[in-house]
PAROSE-947236 format. One record per residue: x, y, z of N, C-alpha, C in turn; residue in one letter; chain. Coordinates in pm, 1 decimal, m for minus. Example, Ala and Ser with C-alpha at 12.3 -4.5 7.8 and 13.67 -1.06 7.14 Angstrom:
<pakes>
PAKE,n.x,n.y,n.z,ca.x,ca.y,ca.z,c.x,c.y,c.z,aa,ch
PAKE,1319.0,m569.0,780.0,1230.0,m450.0,780.0,1320.0,m330.0,780.0,A,A
PAKE,1285.0,m225.0,708.0,1367.0,m106.0,714.0,1290.0,3.0,787.0,S,A
</pakes>
This chain:
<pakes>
PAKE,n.x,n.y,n.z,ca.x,ca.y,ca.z,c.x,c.y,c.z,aa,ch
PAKE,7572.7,9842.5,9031.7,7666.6,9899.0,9129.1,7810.9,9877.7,9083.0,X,A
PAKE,7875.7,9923.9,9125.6,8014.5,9940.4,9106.1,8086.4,9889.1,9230.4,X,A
PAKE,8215.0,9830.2,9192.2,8325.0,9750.6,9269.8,8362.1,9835.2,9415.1,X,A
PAKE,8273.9,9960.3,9400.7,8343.0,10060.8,9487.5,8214.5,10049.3,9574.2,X,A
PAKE,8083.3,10035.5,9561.5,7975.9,10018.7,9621.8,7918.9,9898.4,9588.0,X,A
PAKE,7961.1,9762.5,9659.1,7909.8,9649.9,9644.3,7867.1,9599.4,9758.2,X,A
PAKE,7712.8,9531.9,9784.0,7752.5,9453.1,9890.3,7819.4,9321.3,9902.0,X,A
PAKE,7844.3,9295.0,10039.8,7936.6,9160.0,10021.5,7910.6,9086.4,10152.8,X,A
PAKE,7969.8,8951.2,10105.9,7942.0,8870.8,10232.6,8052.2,8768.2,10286.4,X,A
PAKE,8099.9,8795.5,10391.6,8197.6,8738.0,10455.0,8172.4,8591.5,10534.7,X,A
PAKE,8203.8,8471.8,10536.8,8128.4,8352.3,10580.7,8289.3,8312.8,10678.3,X,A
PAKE,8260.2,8297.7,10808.0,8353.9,8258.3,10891.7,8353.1,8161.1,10970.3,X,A
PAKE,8391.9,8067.7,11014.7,8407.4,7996.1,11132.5,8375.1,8088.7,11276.0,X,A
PAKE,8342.6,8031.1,11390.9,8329.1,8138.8,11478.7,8516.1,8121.6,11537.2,X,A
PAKE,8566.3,8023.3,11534.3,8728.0,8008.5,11591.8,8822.9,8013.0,11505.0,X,A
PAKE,8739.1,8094.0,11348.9,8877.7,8131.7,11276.3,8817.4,8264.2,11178.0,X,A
PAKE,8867.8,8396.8,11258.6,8846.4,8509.9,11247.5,8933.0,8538.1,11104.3,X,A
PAKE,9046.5,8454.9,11105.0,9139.6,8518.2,10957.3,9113.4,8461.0,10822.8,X,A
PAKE,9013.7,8356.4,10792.7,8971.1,8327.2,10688.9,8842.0,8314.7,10715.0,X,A
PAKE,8798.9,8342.7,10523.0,8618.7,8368.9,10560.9,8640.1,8289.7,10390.9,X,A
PAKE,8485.9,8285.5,10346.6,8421.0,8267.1,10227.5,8383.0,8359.8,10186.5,X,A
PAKE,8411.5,8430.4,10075.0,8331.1,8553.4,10020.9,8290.4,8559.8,9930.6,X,A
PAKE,8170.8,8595.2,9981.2,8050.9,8573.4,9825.8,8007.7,8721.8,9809.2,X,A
PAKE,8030.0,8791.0,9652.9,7982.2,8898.3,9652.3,7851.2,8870.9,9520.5,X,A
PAKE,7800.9,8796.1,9471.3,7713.8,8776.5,9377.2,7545.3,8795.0,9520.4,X,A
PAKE,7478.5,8905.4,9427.7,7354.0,8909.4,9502.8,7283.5,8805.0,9561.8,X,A
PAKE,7264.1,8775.4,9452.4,7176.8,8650.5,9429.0,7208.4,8539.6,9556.2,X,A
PAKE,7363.7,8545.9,9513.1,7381.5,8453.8,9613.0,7411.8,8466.0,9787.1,X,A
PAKE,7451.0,8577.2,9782.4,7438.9,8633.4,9929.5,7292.3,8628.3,10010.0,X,A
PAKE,7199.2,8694.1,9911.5,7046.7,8669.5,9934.6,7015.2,8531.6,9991.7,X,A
PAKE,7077.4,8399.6,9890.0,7003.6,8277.2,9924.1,7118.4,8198.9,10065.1,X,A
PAKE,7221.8,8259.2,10069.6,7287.5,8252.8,10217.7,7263.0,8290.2,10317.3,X,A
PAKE,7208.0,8396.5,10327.1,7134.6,8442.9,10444.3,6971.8,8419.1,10457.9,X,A
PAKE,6927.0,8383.9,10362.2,6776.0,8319.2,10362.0,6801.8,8201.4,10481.3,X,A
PAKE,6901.4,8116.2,10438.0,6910.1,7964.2,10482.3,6960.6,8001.6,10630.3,X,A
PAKE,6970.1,8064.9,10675.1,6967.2,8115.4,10841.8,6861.4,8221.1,10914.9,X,A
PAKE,6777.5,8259.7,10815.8,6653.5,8306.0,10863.6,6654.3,8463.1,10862.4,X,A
PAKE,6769.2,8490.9,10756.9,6753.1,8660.2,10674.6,6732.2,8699.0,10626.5,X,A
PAKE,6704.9,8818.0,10554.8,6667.0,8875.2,10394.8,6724.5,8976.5,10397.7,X,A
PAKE,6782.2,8990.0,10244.8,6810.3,9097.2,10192.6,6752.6,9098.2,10053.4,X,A
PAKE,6694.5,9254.9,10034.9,6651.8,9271.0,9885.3,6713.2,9394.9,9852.5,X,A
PAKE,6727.4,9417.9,9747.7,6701.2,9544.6,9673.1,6624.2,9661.5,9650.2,X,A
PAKE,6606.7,9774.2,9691.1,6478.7,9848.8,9686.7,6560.9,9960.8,9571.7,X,A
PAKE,6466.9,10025.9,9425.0,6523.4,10050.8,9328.9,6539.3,10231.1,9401.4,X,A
PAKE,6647.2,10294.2,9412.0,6694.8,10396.8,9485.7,6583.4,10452.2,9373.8,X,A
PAKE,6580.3,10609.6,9507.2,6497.9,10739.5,9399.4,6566.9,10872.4,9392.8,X,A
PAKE,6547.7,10840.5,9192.0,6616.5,10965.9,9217.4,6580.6,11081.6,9199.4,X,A
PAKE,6502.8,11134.7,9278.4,6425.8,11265.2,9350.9,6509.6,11277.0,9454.7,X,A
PAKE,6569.5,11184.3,9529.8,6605.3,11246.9,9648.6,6793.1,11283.4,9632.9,X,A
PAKE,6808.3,11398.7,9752.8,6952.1,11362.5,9687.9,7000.8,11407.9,9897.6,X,A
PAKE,7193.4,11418.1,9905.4,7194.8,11389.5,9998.6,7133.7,11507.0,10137.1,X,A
PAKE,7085.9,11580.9,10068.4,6992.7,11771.3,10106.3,6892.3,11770.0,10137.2,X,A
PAKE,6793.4,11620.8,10097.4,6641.0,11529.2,10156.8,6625.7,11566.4,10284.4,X,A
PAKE,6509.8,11564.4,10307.5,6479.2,11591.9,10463.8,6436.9,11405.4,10495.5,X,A
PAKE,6430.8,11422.0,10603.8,6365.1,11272.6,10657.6,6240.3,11286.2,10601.5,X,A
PAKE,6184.0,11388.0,10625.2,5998.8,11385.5,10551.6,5999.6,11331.3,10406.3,X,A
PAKE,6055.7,11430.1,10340.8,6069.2,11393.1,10181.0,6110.5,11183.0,10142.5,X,A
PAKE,6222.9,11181.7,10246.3,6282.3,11049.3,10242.7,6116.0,10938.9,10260.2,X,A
PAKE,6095.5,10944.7,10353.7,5968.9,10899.9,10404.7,5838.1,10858.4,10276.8,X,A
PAKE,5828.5,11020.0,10225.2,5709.6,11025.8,10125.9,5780.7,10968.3,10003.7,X,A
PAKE,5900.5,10982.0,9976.9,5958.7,10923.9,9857.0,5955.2,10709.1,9888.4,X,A
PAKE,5973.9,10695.8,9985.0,5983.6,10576.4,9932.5,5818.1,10507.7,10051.1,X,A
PAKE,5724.8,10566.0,10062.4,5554.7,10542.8,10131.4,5537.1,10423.4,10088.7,X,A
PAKE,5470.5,10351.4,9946.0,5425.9,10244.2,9932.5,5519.2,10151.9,10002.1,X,A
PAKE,5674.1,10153.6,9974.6,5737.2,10013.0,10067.5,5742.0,10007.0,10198.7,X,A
PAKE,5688.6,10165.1,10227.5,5713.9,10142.9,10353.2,5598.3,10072.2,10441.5,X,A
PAKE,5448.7,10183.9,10348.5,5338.1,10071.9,10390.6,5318.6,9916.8,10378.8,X,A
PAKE,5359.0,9888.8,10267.3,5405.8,9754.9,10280.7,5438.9,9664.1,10326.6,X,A
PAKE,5561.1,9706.1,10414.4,5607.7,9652.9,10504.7,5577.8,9669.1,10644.3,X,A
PAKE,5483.2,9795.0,10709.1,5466.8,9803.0,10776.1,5291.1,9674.8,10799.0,X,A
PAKE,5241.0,9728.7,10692.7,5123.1,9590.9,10709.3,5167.4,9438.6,10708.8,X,A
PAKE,5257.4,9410.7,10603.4,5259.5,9309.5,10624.5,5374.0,9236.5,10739.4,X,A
PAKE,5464.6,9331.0,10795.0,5566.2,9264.8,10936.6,5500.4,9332.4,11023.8,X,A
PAKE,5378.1,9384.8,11061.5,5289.2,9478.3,11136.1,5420.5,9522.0,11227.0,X,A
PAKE,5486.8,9630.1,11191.1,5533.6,9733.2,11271.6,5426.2,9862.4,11255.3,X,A
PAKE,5483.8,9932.1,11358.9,5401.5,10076.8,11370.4,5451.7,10209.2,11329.8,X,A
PAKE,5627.9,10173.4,11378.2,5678.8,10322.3,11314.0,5800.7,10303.3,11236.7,X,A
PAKE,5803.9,10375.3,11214.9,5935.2,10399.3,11117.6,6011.2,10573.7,11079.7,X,A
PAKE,6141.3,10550.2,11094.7,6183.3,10690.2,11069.3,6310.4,10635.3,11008.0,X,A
PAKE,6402.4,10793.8,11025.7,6571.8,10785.7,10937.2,6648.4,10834.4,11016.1,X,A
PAKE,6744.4,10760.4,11008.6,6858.4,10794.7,11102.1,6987.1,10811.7,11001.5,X,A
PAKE,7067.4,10917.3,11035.9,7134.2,10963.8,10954.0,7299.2,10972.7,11035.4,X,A
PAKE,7404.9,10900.8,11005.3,7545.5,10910.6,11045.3,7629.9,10980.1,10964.8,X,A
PAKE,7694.4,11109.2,10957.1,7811.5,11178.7,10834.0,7884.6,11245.1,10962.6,X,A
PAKE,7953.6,11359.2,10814.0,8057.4,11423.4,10875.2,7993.4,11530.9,10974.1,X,A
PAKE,7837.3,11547.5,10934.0,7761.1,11610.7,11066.9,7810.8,11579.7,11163.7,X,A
PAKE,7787.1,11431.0,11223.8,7773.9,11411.0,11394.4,7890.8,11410.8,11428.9,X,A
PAKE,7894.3,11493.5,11521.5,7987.1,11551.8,11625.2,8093.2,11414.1,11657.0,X,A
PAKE,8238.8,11479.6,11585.2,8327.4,11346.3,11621.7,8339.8,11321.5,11744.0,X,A
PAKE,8325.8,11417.1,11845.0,8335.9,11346.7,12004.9,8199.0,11221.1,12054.5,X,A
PAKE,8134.5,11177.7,11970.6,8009.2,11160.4,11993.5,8019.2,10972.4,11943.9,X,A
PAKE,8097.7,10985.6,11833.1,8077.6,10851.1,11741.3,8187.6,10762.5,11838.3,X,A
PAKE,8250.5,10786.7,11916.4,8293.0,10660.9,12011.9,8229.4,10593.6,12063.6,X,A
PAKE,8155.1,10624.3,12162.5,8073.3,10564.3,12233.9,7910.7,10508.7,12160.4,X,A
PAKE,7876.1,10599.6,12047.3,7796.1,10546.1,11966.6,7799.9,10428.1,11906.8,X,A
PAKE,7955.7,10382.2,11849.0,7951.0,10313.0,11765.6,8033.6,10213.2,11889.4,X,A
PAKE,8109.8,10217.8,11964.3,8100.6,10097.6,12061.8,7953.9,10004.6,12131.6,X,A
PAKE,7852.4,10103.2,12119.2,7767.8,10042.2,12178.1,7674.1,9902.2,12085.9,X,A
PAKE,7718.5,9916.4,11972.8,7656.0,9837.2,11875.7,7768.6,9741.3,11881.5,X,A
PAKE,7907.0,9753.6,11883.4,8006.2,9617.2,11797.6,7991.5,9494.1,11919.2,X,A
PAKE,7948.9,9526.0,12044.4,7969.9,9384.1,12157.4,7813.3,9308.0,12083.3,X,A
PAKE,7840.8,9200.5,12083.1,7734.1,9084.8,12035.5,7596.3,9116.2,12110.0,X,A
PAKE,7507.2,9109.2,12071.3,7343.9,9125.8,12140.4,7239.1,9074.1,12040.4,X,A
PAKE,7125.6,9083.0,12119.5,6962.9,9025.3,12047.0,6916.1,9221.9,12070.1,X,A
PAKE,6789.9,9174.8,12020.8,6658.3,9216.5,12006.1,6561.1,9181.3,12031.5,X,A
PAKE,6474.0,9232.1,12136.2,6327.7,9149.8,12089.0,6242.7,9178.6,11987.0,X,A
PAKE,6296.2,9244.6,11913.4,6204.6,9291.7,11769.0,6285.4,9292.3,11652.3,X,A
PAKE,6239.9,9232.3,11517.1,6293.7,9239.9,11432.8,6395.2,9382.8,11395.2,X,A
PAKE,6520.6,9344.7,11339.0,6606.6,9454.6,11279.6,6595.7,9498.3,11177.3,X,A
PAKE,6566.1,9616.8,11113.8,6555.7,9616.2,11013.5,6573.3,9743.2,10958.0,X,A
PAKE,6654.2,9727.1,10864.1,6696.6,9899.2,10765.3,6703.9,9867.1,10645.7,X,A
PAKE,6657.4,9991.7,10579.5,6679.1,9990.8,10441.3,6788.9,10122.4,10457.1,X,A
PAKE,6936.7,10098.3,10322.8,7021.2,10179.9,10334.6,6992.1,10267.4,10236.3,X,A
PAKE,7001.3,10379.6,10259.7,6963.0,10474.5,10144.7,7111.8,10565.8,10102.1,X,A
PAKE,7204.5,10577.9,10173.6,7328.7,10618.1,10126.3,7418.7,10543.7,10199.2,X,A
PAKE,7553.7,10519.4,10170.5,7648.0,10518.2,10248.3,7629.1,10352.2,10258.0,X,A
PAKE,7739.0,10296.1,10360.9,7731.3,10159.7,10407.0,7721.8,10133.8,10573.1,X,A
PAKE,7728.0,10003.6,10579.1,7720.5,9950.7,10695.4,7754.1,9843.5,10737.3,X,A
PAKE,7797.1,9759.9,10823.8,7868.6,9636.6,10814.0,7757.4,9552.5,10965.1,X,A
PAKE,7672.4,9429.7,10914.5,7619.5,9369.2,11024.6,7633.1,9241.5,11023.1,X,A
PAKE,7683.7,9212.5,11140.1,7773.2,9060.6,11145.1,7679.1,8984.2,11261.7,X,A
PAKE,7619.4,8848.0,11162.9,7555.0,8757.0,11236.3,7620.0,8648.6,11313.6,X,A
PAKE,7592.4,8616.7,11389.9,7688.1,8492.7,11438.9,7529.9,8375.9,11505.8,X,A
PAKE,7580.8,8281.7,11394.7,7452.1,8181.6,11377.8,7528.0,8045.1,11380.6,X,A
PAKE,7465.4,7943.4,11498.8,7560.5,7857.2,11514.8,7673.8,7889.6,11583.9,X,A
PAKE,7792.2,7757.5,11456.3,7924.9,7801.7,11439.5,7995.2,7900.1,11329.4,X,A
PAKE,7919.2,7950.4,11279.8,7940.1,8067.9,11213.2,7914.6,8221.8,11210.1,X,A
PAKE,7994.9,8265.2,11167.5,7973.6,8449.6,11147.5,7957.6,8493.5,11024.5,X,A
PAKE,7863.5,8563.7,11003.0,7818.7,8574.0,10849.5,7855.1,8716.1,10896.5,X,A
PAKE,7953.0,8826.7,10853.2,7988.6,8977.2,10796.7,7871.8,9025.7,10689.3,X,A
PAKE,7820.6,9106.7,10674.5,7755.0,9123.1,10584.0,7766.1,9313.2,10551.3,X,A
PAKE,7866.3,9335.2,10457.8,7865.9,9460.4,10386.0,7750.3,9477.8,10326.7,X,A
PAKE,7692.0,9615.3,10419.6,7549.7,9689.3,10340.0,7542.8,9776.2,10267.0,X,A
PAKE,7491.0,9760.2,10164.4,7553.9,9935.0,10105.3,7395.7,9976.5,10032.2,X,A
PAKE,7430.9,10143.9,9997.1,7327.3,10231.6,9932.8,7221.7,10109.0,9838.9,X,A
PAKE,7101.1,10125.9,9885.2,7006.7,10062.6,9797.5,6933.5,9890.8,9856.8,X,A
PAKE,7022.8,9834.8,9966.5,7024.1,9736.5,10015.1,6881.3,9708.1,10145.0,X,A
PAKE,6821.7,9629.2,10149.1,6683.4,9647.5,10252.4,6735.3,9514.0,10334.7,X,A
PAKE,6761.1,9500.2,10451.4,6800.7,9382.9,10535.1,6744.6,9361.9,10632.7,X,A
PAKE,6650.2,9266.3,10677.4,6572.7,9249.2,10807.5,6662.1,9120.3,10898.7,X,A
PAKE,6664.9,9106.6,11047.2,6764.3,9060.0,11088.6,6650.3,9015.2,11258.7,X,A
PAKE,6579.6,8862.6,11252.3,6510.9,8810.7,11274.6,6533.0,8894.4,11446.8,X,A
PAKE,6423.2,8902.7,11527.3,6467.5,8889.2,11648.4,6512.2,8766.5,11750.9,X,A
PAKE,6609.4,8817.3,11799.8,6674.9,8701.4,11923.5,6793.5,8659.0,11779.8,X,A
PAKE,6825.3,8733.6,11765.6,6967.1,8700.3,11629.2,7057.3,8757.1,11689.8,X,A
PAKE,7150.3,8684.0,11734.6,7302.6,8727.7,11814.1,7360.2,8807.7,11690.6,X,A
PAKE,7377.2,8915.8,11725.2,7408.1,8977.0,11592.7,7512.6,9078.0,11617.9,X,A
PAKE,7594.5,9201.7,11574.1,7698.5,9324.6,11621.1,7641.4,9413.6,11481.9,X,A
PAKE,7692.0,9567.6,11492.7,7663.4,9646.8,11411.5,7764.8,9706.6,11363.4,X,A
PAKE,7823.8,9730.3,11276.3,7981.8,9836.3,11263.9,7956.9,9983.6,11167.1,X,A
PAKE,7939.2,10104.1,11218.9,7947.6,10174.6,11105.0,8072.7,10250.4,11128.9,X,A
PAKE,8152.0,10197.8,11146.2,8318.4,10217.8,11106.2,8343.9,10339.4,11212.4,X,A
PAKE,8484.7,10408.7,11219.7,8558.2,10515.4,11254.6,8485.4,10649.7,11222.6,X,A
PAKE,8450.5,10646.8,11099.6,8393.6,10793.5,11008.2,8251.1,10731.7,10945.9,X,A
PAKE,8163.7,10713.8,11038.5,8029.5,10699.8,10988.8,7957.7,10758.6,10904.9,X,A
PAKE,7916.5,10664.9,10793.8,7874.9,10733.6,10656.9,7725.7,10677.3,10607.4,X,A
PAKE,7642.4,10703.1,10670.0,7514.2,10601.1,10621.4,7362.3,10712.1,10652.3,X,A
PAKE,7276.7,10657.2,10580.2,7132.6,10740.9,10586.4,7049.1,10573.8,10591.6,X,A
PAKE,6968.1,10547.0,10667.0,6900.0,10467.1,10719.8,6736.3,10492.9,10722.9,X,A
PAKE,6662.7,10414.9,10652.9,6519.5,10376.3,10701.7,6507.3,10274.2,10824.6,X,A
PAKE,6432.3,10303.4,10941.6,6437.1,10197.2,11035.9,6331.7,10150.2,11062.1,X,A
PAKE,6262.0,10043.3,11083.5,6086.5,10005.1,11153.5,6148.1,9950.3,11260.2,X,A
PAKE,5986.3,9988.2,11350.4,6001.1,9946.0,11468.8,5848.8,9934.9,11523.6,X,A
PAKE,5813.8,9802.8,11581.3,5675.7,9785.7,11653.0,5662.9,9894.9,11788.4,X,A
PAKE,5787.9,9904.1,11862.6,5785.5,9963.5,11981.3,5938.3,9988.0,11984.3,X,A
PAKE,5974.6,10110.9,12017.5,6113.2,10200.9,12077.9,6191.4,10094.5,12144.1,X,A
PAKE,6133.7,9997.8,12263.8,6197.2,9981.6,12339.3,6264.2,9807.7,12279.2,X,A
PAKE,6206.5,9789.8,12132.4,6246.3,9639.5,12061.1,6369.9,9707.4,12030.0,X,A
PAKE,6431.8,9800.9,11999.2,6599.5,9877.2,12001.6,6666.9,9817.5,12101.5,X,A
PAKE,6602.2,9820.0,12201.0,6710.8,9798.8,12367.5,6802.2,9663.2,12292.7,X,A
PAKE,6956.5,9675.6,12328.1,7040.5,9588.7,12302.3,7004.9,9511.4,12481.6,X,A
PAKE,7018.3,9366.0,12391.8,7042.7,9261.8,12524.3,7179.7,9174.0,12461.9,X,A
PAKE,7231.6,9223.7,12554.4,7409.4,9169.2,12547.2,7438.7,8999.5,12598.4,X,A
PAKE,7525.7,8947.9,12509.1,7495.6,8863.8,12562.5,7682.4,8803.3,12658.5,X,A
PAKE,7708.5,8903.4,12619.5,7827.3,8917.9,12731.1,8019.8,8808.1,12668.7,X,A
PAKE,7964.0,8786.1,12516.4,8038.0,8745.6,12446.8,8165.2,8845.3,12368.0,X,A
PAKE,8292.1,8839.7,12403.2,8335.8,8910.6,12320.1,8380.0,8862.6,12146.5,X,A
PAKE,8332.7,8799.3,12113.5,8334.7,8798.7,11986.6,8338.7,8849.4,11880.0,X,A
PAKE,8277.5,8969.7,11893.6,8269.1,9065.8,11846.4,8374.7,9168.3,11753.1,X,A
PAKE,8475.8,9139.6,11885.1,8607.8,9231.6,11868.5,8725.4,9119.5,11770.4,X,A
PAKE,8672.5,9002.0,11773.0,8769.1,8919.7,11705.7,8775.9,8937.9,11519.9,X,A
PAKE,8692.2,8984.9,11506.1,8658.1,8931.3,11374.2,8676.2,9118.0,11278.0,X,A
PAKE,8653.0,9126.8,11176.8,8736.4,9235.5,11092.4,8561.0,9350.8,11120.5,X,A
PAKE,8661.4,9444.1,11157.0,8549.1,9590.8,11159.3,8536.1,9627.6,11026.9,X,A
PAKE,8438.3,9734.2,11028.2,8418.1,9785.3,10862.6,8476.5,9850.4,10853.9,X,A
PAKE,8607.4,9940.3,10902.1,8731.0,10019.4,10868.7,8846.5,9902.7,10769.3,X,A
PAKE,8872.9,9773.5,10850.4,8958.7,9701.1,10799.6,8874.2,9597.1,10665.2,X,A
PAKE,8741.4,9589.8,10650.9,8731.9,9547.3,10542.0,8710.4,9650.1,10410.9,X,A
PAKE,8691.9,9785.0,10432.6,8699.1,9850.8,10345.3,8833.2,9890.3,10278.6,X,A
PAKE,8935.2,9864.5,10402.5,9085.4,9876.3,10359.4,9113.4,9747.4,10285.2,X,A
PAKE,9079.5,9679.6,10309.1,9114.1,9517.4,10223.4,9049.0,9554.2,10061.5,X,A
PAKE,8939.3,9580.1,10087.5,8879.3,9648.9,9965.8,8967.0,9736.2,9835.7,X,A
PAKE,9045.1,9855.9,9930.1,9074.5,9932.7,9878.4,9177.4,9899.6,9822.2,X,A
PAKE,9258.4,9803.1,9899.1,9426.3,9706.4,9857.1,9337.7,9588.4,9748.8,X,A
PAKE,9269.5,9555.8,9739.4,9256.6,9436.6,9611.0,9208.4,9565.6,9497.6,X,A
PAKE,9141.6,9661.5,9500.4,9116.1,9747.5,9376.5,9255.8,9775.6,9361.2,X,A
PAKE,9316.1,9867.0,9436.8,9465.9,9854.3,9340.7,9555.1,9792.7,9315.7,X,A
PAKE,9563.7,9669.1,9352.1,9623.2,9564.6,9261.1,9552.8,9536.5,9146.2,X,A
PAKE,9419.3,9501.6,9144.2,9340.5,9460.1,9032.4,9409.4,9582.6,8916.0,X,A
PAKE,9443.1,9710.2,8942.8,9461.8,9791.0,8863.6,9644.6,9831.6,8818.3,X,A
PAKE,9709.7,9711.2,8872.9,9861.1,9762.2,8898.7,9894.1,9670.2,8708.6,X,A
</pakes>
C-alpha cells in the first residue's frame, strides 16, 4: 500500500483527545488491537473485480472467506454495502450521525473493506483506539464493544458485512458524548494530507 492508502492507528487517553500514539506498522496495529479483544487481517484484494462489480459478483469473488468465516464465527448472512458519490447528499447527514455517538452491539462487528476507507474508534477502558480502515483491511469488533463509526463528510467505502441476525445492527447507545471529542475521519485525513506535503516540501 501506499502512504496515500494506509491503515493506521491512533492510541488516546479517553481525557486527552489532542494527543494520541500512532502506530502505522501492520503488524503492529494487528497485535494492539488483539490485546483488547480485536482483529484485523488482510484479505489479498481481487483483481477481477473493479469499482462496476455488482454485490453478486463481489460475493462470488471473495465465497471461500466468506464461507469461512461464516462457519467458523457461525453467522448466517452476509451482504455489501456500498457509500460514494451515488448516495444522495441529502441523505449522508443523518446516516453518518447515527453511527459517530458511542454504542454496543449485541453481535459481533464486522467488515471487510473492499474500496475506499473508514474510520472505527474503540473506546476500551481508559483508552480510545481510532482505527483508519482502508481498501483490503478485514476487522471484527467483539460484541458489547463501546465503539463509534466515521465514514467522513463524502463517504467513500464498499463493505462486506456478516451478520447472525439483522437486528445484532440495532445501535445501543450508551448516552456518552465522547464521541464528538476526539478527531473525525475528515480531520484525520486532513492531517494526513498536511504531513504528505511537508514530507515533500
Amino acid at each position: 500500500m501506499t502512504n496515500e492508502t494506509m491503515t493506521l492507528l491512533n492510541i488516546y487517553s479517553e481525557n486527552n483527545p489532542d494527543q494520541a500514539e500512532t502506530v502505522s506498522s501492520f503488524d503492529l496495529i494487528k497485535k494492539g488491537l488483539n490485546e483488547i479483544g480485536l482483529d484485523i487481517v488482510r484479505w489479498v484484494p481481487k483483481n477481477t473485480l473493479s469499482p462496476s462489480s455488482s454485490n453478486e459478483e463481489i460475493l462470488e469473488a471473495y465465497s471461500k472467506q466468506i464461507t469461512f468465516i461464516k462457519n467458523t464465527r457461525g453467522f448466517k448472512g452476509v451482504d455489501v454495502i456500498t457509500m460514494n458519490e451515488k448516495t444522495p447528499r441529502e441523505k449522508i447527514p443523518e446516516i453518518r450521525a447515527k453511527f459517530l455517538k458511542e454504542h454496543t452491539h449485541s453481535d459481533d462487528e464486522i467488515r471487510y473493506f473492499i474500496e475506499g476507507s473508514g474510520l472505527f474508534v474503540v473506546h476500551h477502558k481508559d483508552k480510545v483506539y481510532s482505527i483508519l480502515c482502508e481498501a483490503g483491511d478485514f476487522i471484527s469488533v467483539p460484541a458489547m464493544t463501546k465503539h463509534w463509526f466515521d465514514m467522513g463528510s463524502e463517504p467513500n467505502f464498499r463493505c462486506i458485512r456478516f451478520f447472525s441476525e439483522e437486528s445484532g445492527w440495532i445501535a445501543d447507545y450508551t448516552n456518552d458524548e465522547i464521541g464528538s471529542k476526539f478527531p473525525n475521519l475528515d480531520e484525520i485525513n486532513c492531517s494526513r494530507q498536511l504531513l504528505k506535503r511537508h514530507a515533500h516540501v
